[in-house]
C-alpha positions as CSV (number, residue, x, y, z in Angstrom):
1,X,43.3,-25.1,15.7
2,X,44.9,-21.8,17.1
3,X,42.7,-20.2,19.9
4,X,43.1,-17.1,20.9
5,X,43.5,-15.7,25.1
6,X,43.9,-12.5,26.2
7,X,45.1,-11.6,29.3
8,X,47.6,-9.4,30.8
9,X,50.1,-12.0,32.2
10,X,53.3,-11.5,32.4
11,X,55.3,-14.1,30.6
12,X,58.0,-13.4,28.2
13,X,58.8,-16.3,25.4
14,X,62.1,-17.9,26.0
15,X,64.3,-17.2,23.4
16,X,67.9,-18.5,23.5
17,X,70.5,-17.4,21.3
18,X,68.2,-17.1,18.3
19,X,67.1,-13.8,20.4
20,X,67.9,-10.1,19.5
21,X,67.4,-9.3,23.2
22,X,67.7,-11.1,26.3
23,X,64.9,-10.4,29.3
24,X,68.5,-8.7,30.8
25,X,68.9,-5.8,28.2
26,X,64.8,-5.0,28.5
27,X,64.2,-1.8,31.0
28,X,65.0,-3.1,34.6
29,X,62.2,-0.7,36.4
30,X,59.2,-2.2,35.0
31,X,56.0,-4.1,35.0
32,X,56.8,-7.3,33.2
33,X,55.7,-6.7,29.8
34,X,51.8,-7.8,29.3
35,X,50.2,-10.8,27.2
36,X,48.3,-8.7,24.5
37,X,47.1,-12.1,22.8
38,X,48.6,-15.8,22.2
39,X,48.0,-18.1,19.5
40,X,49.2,-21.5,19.6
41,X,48.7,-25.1,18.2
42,X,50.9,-28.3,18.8
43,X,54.0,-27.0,17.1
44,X,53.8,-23.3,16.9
45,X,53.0,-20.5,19.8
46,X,52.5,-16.4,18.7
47,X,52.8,-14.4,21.3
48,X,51.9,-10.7,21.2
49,X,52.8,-8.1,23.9
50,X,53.4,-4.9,25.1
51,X,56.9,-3.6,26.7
52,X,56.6,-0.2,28.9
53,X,59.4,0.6,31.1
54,X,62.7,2.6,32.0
55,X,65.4,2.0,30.7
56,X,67.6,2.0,33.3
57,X,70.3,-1.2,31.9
58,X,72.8,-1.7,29.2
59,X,70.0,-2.7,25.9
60,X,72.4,-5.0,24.0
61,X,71.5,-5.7,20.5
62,X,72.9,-9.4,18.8
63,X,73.7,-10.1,15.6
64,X,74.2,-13.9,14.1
65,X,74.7,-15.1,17.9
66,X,77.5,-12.5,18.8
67,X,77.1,-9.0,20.8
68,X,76.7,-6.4,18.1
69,X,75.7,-2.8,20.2
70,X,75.6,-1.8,23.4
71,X,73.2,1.2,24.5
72,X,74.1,3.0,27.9
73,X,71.2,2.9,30.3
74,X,69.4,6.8,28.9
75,X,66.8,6.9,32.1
76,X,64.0,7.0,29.1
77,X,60.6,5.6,29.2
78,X,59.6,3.4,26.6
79,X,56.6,2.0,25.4
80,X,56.4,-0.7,22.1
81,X,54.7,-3.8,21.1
82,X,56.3,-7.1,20.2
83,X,55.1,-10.5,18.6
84,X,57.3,-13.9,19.4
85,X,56.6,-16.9,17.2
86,X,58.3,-20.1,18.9
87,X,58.0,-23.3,17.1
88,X,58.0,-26.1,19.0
89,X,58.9,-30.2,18.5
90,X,57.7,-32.3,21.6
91,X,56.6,-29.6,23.6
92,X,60.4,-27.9,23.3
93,X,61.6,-24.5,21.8
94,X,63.5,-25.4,18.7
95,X,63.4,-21.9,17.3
96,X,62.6,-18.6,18.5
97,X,61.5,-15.5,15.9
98,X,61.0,-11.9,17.0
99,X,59.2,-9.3,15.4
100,X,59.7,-6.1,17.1
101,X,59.1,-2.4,16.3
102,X,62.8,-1.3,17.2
103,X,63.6,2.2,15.4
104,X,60.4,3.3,17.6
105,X,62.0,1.9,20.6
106,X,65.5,2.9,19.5
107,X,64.0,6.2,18.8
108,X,62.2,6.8,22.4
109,X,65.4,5.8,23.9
110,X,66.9,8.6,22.4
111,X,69.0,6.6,20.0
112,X,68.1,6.7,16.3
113,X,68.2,8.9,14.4
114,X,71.7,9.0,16.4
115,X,72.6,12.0,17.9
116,X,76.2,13.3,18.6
117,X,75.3,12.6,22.3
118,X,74.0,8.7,21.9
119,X,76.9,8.7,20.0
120,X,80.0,9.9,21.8
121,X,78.1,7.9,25.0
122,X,78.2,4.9,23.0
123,X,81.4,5.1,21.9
124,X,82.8,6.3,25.9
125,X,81.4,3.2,27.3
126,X,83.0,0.8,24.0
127,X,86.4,2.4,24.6
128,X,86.5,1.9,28.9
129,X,85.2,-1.6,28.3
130,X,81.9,-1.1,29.8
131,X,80.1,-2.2,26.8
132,X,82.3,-5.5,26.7
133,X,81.2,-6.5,30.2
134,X,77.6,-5.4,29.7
135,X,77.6,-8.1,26.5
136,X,79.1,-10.8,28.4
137,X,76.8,-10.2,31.6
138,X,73.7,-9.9,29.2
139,X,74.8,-13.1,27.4
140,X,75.8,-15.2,30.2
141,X,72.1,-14.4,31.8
142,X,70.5,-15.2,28.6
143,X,72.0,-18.7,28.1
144,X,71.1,-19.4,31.6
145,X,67.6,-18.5,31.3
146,X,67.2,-20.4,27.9
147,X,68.9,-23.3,29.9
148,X,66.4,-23.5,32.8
149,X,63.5,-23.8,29.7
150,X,63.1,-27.4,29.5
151,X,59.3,-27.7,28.5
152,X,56.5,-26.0,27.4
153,X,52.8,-27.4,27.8
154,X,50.9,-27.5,24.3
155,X,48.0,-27.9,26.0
């Protein structure tokens, strides 16, 4: 039987390198984003919250495990909702799914529909390398998060 709490608890769902986004691409000046509602039984948690912030880090965006784009801190606020379905086996994460609203966060960050600016600034920090070493930083912090994830009550 799922139940249903609402709070507004910060917790984020630990993700792994199933994740889109790592807790270390979301806006770095900002409340930690807020439990809207979870629903879980012994195998499966939904998690559904709200992310409001500035975006003041690299956002880096995976595809199939691997660094796909890097967005340049823009200084914009942004405001979304997000829902996390983590299915569990013996209390552990086994999988992590996200469902996320990102061409209206891509869009309040000032990034799609692209504009020559987002563009060429994109493109400044891929050529100096700064986008490299944003993806390995972002990456490195994200397997060391999912590492410290060893349990997760099912209580």
């Amino acid at each position: 039987m799922c139940t249903c709490h609402w709070s507004s608890a910060s917790t984020t769902p630990a993700g792994g390198s199933a994740s889109t986004t790592s807790p270390a691409s979301t806006p770095s000046n900002r409340t930690p984003p807020k439990t809207r509602c979870s629903l879980h039984n012994d195998d499966e948690v939904w998690v559904r919250l709200r992310m409001q912030g500035r975006h003041s880090g690299a956002f880096v965006l995976f595809k199939e495990g691997a660094v796909d784009q890097v967005v340049p801190p823009t200084g914009r606020e942004i405001d979304f909702e997000q829902i996390h379905v983590l299915d569990l086996r013996d209390g552990k994460v086994i999988r992590h799914k996200a469902i996320r609203d990102d061409v209206t966060m891509l869009g309040q960050l000032g990034v799609f529909p692209p504009t020559p600016a987002a563009g060429m600034r994109m493109l400044a920090w891929r050529a100096t390398g700064r986008a490299a070493r944003a993806g390995s930083v972002v990456t490195t912090q994200a397997a060391q998060a999912a590492a410290t994830v060893t349990h997760m009550p099912t209580a």
